[in-house]
N, CA and C of each residue as an Amber inpcrd file, in Angstrom:
protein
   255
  17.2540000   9.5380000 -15.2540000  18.1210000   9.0360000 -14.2250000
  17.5730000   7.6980000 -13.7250000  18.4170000   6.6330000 -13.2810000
  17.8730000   5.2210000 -13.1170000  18.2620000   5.3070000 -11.8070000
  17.0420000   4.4580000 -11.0960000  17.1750000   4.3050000  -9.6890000
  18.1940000   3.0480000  -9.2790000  18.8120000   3.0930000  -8.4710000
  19.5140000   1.3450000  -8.0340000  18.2850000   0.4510000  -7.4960000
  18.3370000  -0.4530000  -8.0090000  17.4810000  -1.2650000  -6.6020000
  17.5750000  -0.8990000  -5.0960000  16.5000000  -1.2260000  -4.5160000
  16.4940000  -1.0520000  -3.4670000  16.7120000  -2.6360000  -2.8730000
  17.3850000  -2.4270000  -2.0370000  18.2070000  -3.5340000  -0.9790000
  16.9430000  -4.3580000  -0.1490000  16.1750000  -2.9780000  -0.0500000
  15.0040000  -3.8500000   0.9170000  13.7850000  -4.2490000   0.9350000
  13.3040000  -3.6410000  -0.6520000  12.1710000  -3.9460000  -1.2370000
  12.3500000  -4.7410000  -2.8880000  13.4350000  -5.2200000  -3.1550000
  13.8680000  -5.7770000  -4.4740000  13.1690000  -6.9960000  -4.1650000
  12.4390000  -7.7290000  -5.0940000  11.7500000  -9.5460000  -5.1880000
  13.1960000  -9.9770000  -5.6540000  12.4650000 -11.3430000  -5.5050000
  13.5320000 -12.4270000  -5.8000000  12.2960000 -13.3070000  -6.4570000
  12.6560000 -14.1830000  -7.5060000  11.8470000 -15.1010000  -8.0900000
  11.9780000 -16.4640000  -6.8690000  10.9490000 -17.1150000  -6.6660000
  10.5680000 -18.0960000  -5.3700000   9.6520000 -19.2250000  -5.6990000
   9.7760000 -20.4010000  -5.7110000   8.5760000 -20.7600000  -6.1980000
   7.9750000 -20.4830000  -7.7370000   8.6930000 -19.8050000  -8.6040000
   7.6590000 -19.5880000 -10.1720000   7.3170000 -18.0790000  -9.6270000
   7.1210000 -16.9950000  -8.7120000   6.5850000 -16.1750000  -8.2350000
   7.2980000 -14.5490000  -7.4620000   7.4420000 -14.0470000  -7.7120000
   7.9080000 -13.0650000  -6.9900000   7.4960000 -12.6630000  -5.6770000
   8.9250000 -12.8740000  -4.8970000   9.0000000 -12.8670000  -3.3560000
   9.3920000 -11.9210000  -2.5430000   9.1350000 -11.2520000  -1.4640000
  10.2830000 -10.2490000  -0.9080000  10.1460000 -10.6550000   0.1680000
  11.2300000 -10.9790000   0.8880000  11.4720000 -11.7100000   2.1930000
  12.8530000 -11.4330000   2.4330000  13.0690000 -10.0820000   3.1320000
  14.1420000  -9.6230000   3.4920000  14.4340000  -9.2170000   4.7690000
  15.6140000  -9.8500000   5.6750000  15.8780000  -9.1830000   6.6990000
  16.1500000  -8.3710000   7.0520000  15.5740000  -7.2670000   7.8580000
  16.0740000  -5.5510000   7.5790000  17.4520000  -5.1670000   8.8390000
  16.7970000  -6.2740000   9.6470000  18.0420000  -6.2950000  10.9010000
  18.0330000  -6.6570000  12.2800000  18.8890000  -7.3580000  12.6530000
  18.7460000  -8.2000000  13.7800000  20.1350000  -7.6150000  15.0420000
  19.0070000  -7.5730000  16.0290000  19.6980000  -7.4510000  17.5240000
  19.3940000  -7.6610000  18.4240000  20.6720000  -8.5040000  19.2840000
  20.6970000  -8.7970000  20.7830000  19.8860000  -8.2840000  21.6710000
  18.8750000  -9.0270000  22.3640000  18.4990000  -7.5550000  23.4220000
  18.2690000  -8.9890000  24.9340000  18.1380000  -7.9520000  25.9890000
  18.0710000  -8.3170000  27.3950000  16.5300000  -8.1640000  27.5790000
  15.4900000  -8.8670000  27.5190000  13.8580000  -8.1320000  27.8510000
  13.7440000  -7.9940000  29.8140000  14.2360000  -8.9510000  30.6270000
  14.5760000  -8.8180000  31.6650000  15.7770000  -8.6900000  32.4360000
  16.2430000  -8.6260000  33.5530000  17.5260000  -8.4860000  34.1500000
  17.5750000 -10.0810000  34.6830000  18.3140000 -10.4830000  34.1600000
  18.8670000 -11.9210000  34.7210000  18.6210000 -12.8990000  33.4760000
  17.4060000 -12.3390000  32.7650000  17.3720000 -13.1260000  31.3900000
  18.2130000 -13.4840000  30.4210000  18.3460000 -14.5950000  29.5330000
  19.1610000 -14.9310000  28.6430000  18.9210000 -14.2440000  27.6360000
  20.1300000 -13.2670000  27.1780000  20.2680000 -12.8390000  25.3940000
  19.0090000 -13.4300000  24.4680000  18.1540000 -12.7120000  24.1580000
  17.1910000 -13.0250000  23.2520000  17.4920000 -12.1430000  22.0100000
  17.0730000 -12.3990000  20.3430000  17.2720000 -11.8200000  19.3870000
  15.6470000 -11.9580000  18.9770000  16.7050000 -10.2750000  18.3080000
  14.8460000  -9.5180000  17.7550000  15.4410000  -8.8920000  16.2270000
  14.7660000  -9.3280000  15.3920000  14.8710000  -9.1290000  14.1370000
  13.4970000  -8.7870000  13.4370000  14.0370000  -7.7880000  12.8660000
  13.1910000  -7.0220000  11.6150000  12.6550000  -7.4770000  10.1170000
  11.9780000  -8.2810000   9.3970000  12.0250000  -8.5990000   8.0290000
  10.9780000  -8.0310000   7.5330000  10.9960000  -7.5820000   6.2610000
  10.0400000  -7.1020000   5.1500000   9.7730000  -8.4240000   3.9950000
   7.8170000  -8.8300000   4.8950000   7.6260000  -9.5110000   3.7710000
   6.5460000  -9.3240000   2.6380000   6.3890000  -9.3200000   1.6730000
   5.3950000  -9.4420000   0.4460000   5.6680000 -10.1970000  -0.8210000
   4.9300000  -9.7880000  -1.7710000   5.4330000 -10.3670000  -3.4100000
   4.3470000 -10.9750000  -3.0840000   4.2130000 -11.6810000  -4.4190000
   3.1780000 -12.5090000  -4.9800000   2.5800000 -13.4700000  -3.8580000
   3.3000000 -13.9290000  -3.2490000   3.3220000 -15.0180000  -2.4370000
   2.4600000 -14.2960000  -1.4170000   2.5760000 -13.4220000  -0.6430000
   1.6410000 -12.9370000   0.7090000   0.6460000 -11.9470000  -0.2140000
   0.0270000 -11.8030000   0.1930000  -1.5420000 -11.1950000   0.5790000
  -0.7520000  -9.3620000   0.1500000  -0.6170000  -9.0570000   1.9830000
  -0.2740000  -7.6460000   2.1790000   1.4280000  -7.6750000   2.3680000
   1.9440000  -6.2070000   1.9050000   3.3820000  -6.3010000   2.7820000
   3.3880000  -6.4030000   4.0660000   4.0430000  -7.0200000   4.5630000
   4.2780000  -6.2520000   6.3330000   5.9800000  -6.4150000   6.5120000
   5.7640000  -5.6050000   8.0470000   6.9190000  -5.8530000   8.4950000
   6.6610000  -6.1390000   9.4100000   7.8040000  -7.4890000   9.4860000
   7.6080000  -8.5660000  10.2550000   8.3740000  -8.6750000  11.8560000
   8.0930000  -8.3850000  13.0120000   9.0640000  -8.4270000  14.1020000
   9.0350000  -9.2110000  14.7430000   9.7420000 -10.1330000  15.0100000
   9.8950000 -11.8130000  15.8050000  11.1570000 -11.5430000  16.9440000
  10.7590000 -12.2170000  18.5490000  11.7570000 -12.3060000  19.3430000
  12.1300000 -13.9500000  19.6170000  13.1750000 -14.1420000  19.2090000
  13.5650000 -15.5750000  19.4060000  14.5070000 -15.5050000  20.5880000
  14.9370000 -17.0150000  20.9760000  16.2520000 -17.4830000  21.8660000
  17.0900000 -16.9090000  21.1180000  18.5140000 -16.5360000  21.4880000
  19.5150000 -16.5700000  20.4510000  20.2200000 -17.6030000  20.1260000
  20.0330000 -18.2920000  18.5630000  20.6400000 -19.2390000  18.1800000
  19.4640000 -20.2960000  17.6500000  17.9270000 -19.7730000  18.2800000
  16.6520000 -20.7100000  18.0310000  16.2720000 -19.8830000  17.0090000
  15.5440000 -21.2040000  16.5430000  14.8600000 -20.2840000  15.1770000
  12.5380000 -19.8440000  15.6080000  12.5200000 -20.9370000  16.0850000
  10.9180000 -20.6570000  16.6250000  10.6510000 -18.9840000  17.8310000
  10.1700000 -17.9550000  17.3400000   9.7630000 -16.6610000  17.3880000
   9.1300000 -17.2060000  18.9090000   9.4620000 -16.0980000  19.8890000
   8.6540000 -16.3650000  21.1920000   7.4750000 -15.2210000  21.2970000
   7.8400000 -14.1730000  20.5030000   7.0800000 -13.2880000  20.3420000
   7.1860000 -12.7290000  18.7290000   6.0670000 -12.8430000  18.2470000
   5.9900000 -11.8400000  16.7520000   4.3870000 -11.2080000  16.8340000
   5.0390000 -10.1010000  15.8200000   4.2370000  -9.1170000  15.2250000
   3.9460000  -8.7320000  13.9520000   2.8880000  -8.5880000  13.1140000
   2.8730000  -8.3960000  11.5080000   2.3780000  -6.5260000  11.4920000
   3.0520000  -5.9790000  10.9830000   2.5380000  -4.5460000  10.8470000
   2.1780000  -4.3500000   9.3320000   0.8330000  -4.1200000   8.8550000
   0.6520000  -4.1670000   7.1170000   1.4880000  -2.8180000   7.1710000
   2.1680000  -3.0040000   5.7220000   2.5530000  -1.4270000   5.0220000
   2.3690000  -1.2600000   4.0080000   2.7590000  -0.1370000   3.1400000
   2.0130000   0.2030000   1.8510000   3.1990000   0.5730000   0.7740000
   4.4760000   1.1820000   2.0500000   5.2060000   1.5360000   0.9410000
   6.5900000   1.0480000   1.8840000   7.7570000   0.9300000   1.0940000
   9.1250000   0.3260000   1.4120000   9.4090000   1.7810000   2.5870000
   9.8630000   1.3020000   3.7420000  10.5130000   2.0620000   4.6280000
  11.8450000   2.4470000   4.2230000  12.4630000   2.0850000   3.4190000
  13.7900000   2.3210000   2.6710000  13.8670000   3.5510000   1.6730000
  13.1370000   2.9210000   0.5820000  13.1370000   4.1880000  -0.7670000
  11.5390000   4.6910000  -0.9260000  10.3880000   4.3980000  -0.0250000
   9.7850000   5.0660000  -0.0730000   8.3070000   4.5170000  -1.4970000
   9.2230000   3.2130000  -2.4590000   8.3730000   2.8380000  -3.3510000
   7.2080000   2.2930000  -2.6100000   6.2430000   2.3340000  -3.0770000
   4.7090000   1.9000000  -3.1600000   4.9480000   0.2350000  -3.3180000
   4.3540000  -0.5590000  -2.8100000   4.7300000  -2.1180000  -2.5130000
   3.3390000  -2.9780000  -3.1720000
């Protein structure tokens, strides 16, 4: 039986190199009451190119791209299908 790719741990060729740099998912959030809409998004990165996998959590402005807050969590295996990374 053949597996499908997985959506969230599949590389992409980058550079000559295999990449995984995928957004797992992004949402609106309020961190204070009166504060402006900030976005917080999820990405899974590894492949050739990084070191370790992680998953990546960044809080931006909404609509900015520079992270006001991020976080790198190493992982070992895809939170999706469970493959070994």
């Amino acid at each position: 039986m053949k597996m499908e790719k997985c959506e969230f741990c599949s590389r992409k060729v980058l550079f000559g190199k295999k990449d995984m740099s995928n957004l797992l998912g992004a949402r609106p959030v309020v961190l204070a009451k009166g504060d402006p809409v900030k976005r917080l998004e999820l990405w899974l990165f590894g492949g050739e190119v990084d070191e370790q996998s992680v998953l990546h959590i960044g809080v931006s402005d909404y609509g900015g791209e520079e992270n006001m807050m991020e976080m790198n969590i190493p992982i070992n295996y895809c939170p999706r299908c469970g493959k070994k990374l």
